[in-house]
Backbone as a ProteinNet text record, in pm:
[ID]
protein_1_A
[PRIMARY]
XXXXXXXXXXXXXXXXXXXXXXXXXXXXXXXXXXXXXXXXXXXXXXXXXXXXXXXXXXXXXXXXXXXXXXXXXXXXXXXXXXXXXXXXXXXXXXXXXXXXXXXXXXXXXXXXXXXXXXXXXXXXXXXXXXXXXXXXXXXXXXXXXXXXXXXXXXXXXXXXXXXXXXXXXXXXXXXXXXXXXXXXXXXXXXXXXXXXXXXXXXXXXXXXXXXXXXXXXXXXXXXXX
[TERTIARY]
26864.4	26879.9	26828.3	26940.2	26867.8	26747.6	26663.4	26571.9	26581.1	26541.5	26582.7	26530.2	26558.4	26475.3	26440.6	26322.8	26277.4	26215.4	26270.7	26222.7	26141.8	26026.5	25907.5	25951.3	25945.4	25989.7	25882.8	25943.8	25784.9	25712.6	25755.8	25709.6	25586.2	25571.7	25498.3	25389.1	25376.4	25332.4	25223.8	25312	25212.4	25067.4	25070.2	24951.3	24813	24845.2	24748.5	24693.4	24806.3	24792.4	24709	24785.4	24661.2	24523.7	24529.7	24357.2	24279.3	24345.8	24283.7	24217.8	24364.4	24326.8	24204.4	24187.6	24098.4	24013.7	23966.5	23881	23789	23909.2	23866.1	23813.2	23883.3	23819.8	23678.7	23673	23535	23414.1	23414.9	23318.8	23318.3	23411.1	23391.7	23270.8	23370.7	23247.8	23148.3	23112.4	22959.5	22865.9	22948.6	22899	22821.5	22907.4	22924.8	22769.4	22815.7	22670.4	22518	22526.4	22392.5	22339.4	22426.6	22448.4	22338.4	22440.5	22377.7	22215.4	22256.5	22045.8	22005.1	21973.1	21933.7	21888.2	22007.8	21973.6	21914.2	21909.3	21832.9	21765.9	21698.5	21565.7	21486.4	21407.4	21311.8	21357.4	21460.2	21475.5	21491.6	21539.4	21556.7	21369.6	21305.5	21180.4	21093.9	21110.1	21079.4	21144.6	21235.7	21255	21137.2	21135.4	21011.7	20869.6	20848	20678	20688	20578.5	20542.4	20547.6	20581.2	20577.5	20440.1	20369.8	20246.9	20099.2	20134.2	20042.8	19896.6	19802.7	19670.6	19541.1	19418.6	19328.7	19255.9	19238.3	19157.9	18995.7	18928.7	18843.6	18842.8	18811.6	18877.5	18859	18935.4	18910.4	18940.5	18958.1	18928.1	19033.5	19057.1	19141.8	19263.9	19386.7	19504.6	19589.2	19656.5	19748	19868.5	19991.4	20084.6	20255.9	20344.2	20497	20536.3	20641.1	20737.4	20766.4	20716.6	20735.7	20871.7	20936.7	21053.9	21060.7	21162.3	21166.2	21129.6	21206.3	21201.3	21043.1	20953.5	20845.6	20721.1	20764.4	20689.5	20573.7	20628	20556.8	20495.3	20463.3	20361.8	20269.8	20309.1	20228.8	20106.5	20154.8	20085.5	19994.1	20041.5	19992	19898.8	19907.8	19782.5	19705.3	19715	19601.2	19492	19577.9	19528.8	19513.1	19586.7	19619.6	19613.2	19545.3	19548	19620.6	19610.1	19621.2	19695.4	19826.5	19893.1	19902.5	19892.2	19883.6	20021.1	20146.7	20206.2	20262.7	20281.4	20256.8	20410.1	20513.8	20590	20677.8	20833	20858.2	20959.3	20916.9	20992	21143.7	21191.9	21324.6	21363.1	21421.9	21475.2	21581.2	21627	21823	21749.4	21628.2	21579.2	21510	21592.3	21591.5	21462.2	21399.5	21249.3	21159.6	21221.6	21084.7	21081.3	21249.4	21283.5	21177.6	21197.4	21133.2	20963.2	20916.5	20757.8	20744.2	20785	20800.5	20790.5	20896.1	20906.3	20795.7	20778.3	20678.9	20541.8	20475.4	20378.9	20379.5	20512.4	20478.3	20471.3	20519	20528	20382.3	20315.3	20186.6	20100.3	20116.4	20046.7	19878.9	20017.6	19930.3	19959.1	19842	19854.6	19890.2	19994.5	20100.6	20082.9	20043.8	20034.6	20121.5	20176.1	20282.5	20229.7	20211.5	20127.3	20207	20333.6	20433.8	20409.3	20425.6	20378	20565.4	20499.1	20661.1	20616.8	20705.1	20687	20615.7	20605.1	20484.8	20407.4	20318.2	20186.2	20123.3	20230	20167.6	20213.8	20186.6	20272.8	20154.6	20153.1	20038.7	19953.4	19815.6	19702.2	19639.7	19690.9	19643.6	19686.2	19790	19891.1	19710.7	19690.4	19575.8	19482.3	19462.2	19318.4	19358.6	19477.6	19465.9	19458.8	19478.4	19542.5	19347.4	19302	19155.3	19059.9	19078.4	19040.1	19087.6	19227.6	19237.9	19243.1	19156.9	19135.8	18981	18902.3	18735.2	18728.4	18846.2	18811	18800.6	18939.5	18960.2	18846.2	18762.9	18658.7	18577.1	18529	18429.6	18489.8	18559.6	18596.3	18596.1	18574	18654.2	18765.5	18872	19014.7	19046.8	19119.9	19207.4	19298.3	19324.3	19410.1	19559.8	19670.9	19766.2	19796.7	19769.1	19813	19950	20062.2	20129.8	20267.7	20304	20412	20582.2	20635.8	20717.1	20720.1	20706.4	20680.2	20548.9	20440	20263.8	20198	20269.8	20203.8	20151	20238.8	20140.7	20126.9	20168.5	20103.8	19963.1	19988.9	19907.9	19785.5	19812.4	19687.8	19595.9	19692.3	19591.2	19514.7	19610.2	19505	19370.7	19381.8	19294.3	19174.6	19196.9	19149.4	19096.4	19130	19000.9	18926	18973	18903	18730.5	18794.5	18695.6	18617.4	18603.9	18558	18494.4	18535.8	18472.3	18388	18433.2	18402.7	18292.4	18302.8	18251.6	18184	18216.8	18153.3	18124.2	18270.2	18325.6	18314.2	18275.9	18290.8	18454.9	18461.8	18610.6	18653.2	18629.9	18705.5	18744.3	18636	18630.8	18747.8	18788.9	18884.8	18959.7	19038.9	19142.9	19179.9	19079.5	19122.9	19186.3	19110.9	19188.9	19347.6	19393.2	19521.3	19561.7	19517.4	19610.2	19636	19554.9	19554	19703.4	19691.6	19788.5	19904.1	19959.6	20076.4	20076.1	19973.5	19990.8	20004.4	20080.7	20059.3	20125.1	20007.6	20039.6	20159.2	20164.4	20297.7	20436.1	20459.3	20569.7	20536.9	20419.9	20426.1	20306	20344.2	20183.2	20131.3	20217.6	20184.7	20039.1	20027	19927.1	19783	19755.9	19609.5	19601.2	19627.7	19612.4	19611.6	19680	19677	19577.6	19522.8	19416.2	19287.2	19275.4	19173.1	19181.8	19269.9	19283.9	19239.7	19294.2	19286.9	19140	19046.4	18938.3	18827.8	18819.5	18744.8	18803.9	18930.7	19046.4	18930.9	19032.5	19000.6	18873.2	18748.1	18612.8	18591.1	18608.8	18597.7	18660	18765	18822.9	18763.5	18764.2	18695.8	18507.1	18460.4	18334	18319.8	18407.5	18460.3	18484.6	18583.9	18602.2	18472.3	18364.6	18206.5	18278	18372.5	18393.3	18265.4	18275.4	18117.8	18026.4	17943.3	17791.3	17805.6	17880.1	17850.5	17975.4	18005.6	18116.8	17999.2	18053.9	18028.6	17981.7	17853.4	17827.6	17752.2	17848	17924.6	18051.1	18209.1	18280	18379.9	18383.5	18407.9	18566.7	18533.4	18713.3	18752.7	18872	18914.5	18894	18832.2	18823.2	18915.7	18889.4	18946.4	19010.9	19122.4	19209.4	19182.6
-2751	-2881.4	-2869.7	-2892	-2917.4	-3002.4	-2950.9	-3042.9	-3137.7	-3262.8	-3337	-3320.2	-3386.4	-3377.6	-3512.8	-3556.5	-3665.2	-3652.6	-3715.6	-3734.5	-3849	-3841.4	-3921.8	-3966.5	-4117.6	-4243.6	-4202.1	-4240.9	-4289.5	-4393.1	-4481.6	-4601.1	-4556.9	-4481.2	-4438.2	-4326.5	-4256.4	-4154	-4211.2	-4329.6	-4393	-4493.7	-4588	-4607.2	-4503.8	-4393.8	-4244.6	-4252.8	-4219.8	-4219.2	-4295.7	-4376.4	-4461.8	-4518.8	-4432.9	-4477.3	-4349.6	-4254.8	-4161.1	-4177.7	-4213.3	-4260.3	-4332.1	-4453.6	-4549.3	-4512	-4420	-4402.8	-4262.2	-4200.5	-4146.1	-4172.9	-4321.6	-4406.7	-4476.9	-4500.3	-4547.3	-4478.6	-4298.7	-4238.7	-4204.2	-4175.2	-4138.4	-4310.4	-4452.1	-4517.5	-4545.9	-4497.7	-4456.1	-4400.7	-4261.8	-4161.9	-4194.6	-4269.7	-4343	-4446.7	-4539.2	-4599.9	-4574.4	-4472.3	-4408.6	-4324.3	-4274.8	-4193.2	-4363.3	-4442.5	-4544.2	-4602.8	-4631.1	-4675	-4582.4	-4425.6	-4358.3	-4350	-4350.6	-4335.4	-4490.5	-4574.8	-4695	-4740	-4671.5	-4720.4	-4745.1	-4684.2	-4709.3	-4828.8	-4850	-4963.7	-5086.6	-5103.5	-5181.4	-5255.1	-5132.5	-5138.4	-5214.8	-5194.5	-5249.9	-5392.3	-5418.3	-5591.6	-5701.5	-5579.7	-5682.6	-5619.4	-5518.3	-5456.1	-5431.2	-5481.9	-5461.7	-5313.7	-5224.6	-5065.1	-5006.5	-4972.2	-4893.6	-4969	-5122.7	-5212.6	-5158.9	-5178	-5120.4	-5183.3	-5162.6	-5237.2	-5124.5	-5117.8	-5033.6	-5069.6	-5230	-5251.9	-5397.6	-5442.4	-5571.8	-5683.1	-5760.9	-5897.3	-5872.5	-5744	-5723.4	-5648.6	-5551	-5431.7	-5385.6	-5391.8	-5349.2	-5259	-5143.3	-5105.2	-5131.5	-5072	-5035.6	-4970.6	-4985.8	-4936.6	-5023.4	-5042.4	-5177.4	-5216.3	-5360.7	-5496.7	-5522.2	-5573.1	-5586.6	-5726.1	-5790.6	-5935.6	-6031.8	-6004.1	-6096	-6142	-6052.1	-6047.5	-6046.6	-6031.7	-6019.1	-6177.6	-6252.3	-6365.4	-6418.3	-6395.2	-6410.6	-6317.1	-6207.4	-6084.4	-6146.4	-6138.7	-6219.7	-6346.4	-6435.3	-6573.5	-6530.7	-6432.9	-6402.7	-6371.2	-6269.5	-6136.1	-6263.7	-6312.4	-6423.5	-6341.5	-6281.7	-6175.2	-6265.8	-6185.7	-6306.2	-6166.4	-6026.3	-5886.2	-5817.2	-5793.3	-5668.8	-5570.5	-5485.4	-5339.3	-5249.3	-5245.2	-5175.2	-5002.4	-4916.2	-4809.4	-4771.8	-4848.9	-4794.9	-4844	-4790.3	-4839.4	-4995.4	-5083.1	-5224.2	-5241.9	-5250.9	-5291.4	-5384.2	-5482	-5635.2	-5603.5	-5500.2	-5482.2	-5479.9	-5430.6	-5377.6	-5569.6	-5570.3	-5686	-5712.2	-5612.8	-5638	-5637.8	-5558.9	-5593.9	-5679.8	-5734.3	-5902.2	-5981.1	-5994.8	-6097.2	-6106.4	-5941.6	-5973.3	-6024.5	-6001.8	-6063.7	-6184.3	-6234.8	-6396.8	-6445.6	-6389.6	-6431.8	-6469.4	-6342.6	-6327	-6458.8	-6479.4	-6547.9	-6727.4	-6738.2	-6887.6	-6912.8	-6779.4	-6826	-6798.9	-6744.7	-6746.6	-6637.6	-6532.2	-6420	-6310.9	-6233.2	-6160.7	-6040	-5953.6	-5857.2	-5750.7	-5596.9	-5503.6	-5388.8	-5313	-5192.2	-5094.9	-4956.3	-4856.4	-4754.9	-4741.5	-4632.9	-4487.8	-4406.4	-4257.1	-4229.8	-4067.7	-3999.5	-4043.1	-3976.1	-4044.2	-3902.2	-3865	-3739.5	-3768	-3891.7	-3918.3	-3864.2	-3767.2	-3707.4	-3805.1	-3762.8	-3864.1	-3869.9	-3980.2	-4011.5	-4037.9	-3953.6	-4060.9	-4159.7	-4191.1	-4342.2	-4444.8	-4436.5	-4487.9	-4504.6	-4367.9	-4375.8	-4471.9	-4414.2	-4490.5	-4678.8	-4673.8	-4864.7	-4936.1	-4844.7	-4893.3	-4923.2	-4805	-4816.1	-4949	-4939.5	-5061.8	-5202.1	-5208	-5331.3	-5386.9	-5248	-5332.8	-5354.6	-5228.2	-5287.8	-5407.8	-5443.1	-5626.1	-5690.5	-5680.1	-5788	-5847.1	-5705.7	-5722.8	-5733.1	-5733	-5781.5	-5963.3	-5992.6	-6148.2	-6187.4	-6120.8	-6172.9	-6185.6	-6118.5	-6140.2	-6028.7	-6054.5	-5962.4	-5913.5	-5767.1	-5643.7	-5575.8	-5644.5	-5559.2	-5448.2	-5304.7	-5185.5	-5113.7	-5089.9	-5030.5	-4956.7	-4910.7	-4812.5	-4840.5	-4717	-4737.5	-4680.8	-4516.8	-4521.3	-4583.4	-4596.3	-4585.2	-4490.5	-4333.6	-4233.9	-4103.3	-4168.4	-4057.5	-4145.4	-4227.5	-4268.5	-4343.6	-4473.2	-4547.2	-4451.7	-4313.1	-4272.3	-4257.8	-4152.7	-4133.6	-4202.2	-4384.5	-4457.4	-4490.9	-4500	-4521.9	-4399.2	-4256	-4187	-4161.3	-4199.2	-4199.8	-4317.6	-4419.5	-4527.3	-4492.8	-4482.1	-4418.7	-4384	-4190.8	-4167.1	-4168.8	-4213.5	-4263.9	-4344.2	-4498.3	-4607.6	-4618.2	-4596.3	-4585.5	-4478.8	-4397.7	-4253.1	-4174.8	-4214.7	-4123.3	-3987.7	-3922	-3746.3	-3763.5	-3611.5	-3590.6	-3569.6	-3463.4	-3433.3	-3574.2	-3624.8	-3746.5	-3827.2	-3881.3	-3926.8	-3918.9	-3742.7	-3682.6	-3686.3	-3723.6	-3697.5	-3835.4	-3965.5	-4074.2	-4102.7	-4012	-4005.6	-3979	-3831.7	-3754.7	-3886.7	-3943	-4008.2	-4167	-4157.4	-4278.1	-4207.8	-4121.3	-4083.3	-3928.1	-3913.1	-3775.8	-3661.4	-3517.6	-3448.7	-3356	-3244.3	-3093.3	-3053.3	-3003	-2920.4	-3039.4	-3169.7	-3190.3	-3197.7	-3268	-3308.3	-3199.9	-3055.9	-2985.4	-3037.4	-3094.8	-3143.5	-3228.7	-3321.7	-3440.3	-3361.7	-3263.6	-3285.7	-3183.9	-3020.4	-2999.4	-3134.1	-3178.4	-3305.8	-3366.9	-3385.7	-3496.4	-3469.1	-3267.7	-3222.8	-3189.5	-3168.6	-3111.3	-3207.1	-3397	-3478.5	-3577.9	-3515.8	-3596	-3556.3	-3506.2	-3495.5	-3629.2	-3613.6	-3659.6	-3867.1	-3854.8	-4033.2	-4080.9	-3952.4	-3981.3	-4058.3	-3956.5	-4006.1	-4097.7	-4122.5	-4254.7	-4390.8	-4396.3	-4499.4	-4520.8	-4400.4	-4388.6	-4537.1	-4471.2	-4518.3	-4653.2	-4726.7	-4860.3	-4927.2	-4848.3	-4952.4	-4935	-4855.9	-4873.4	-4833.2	-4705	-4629.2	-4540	-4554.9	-4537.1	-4397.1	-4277	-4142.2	-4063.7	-3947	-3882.4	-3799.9	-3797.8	-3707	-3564.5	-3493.8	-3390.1	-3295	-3150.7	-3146.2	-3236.9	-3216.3	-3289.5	-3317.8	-3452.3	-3444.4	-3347.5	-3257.1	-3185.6	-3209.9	-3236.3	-3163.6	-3022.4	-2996.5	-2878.5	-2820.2	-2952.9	-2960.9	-3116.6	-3099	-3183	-3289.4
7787.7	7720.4	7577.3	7510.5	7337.4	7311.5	7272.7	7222	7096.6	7135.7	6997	6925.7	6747.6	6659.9	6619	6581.4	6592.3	6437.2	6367.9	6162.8	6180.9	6154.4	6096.1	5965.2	6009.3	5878.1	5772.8	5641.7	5563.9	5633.1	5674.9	5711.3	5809.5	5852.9	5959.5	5934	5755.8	5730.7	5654	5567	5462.4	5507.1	5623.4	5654.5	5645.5	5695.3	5728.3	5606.4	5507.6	5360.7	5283.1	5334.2	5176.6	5263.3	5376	5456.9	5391.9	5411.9	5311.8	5138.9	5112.8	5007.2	4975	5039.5	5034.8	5051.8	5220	5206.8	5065.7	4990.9	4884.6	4789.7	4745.4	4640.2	4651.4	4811.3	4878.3	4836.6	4892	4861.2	4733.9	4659.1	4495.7	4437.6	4431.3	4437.8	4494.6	4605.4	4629.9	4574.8	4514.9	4434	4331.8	4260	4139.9	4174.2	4249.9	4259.3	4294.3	4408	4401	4233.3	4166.4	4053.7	3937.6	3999.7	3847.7	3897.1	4039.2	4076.8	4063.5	4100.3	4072.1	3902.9	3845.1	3685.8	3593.2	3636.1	3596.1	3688.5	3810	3915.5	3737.2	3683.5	3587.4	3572.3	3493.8	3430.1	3482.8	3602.5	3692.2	3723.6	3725.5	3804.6	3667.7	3577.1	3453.8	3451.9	3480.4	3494.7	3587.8	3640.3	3727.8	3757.7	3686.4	3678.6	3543.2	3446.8	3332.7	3337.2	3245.7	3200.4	3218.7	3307.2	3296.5	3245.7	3276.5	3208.7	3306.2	3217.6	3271.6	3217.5	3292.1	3168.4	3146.3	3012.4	2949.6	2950.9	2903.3	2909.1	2989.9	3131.6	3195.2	3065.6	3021.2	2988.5	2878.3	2838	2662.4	2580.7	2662.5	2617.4	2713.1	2684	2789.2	2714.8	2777.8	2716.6	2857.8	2747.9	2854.2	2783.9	2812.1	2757.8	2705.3	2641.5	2602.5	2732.2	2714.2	2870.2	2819.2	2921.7	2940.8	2897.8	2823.9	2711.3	2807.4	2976	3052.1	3109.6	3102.2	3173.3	3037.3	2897.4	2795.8	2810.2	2764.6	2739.6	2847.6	2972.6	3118.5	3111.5	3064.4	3057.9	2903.2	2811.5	2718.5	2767.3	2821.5	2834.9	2969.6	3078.7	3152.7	3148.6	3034.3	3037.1	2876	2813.9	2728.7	2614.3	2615.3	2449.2	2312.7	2223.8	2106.6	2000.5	2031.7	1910.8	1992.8	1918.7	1990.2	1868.4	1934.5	1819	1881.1	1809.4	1871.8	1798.5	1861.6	1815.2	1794.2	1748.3	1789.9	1591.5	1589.8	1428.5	1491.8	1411	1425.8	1461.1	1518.9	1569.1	1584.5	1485.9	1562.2	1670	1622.3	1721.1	1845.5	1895.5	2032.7	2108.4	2237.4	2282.1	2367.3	2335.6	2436.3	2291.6	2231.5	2094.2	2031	2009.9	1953.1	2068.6	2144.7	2262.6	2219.7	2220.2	2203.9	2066.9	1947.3	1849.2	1834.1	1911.4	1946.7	1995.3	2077.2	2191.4	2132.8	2052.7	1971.1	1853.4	1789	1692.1	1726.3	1865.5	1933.2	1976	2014.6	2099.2	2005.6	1889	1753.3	1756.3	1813.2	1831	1711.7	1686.3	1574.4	1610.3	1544.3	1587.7	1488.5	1482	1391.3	1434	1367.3	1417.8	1282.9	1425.4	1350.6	1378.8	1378.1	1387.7	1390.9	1509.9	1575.7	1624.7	1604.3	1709.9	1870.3	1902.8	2064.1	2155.5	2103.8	2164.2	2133.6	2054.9	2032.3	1906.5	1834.2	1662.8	1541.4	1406.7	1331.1	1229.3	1159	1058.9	1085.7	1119.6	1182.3	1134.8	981.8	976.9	1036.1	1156.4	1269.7	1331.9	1414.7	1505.3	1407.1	1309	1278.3	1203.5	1218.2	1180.8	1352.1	1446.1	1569.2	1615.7	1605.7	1639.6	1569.8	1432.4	1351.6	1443.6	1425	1448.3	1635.8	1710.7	1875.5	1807.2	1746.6	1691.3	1606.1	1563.9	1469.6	1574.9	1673.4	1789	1885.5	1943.8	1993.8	1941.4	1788.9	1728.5	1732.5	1744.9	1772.6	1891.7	1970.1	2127.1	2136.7	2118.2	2121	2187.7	2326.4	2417	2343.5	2372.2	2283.1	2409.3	2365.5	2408.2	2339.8	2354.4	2262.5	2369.5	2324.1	2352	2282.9	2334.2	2329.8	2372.6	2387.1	2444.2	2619.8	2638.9	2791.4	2854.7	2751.9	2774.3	2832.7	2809.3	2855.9	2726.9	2591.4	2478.7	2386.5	2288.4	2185.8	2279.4	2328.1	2421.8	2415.9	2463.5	2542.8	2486.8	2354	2213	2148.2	2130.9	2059.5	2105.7	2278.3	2363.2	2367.3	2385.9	2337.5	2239.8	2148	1987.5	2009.8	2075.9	2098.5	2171	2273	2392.5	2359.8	2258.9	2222.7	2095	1979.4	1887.2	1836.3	1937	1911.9	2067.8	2184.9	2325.3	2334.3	2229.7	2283	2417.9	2442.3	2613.4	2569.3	2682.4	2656.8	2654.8	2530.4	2522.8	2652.7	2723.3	2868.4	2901.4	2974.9	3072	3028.1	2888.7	2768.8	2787.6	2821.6	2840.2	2981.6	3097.7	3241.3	3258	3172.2	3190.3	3090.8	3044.2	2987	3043.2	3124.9	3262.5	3378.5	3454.2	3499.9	3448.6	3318.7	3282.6	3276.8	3302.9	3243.9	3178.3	3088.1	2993.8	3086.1	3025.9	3113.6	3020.6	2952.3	2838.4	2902.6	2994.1	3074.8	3007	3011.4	2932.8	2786.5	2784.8	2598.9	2575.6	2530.1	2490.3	2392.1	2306.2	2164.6	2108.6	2242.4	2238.3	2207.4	2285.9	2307.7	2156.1	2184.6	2018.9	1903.3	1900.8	1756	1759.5	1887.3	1895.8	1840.6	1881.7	1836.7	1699.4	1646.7	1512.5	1395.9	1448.8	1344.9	1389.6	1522.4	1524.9	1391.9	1336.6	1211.5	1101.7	1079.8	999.9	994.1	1151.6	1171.9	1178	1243.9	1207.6	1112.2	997.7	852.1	813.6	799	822.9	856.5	981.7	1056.8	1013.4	939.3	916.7	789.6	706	575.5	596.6	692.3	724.2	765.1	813.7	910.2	1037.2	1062	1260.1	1299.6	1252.1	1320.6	1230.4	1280	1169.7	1118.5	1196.4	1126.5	1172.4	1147.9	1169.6	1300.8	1412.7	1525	1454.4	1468	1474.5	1596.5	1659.5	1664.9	1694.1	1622.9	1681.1	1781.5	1892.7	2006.2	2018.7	2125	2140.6	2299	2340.5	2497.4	2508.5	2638.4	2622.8	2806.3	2869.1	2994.4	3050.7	3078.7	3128.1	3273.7
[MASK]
+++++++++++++++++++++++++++++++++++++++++++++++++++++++++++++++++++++++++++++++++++++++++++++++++++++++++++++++++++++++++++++++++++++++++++++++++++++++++++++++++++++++++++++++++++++++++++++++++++++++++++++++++++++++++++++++++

């Protein structure tokens, strides 16, 4: 007996098809979306946790990253900030720095920008106006927002000459609380050399302003992380 031949319609091929299909387009956008949370978790996580906000001295002294515009002005109005010192160069186009801007000039808080690279080097009269103007604040009683953009190298530095200059923290101890915030030589080696190279620099400096009574002799260095 001949066997028949039996031709498969399109009609009957194309369902298969475009389930395939579909389901191709499915996992490619999957892909696609784990790909984008993955690549804006930070930023995402920054809409609703201030950037690395921390207290440096309770009641007195805070640093942290650029706060996110949405969360800027609560962050201000809690901590009862009257001085932000920011380390970073002015940007109106940038919509979180427009915001603290705003924010600052509605709640009639006083705002200084002491512009550093983002490895924490740059002009240290950056470091040494940033140091001056948290030692005016607390010579007033006025809570100090100092920050940055991640809050893991300029931040640390200013805090670090702080510490030690003005607190007279051992350098190490100085440097273990940078490690601790964020810093870390293995990505940025840059930080801690600079720090030691220009503590003579801002001594004098800051000597010169009345921050502090004498230039450190010997002067303070990291020597361990």
């Amino acid at each position: 007996m001949k066997a028949e031949h039996v031709e498969v319609s399109e009609s009957v091929r194309t369902p298969t098809s475009r389930r395939w299909w579909v389901w191709g387009v499915a996992l490619v956008a999957a892909g696609l979306g784990i790909w984008y949370v993955c690549d804006n978790a930070g930023r995402w996580k920054d809409r609703f946790v201030p950037r690395k906000l921390r207290t440096v001295d309770a009641g007195q002294i805070y640093a942290s990253g650029q706060i996110d515009r949405h969360l800027i002005r609560k962050v201000l109005v809690d901590d009862r900030i009257k001085v932000i010192v920011c380390l970073l160069s002015d940007d109106p186009g940038d919509p979180d720095m427009a915001a603290e801007a705003r924010a600052a000039k509605e709640l009639g808080i006083e705002r200084f920008v002491d512009p550093l690279n983002g490895d924490g080097t740059g002009d240290i009269q950056s470091y040494a106006n940033a140091v001056t103007q948290i030692f005016e604040a607390q010579k007033h009683g006025e809570p100090v927002l100092l920050h940055c953009s991640s809050g893991a190298q300029r931040s640390n530095g200013a805090t670090f000459y702080y510490r030690v200059l003005v607190e007279h923290w051992d350098a190490d101890s100085a440097a273990q609380e940078m490690a601790r915030n964020g810093h870390s030589s293995r990505s940025n080696p840059a930080l801690v050399p600079y720090l030691n190279q220009h503590m003579d620099e801002i001594a004098s400096i800051l000597k010169d302003r009345g921050i502090i009574d004498h230039v450190p002799n010997p002067l303070p260095q990291i020597h361990h992380e």
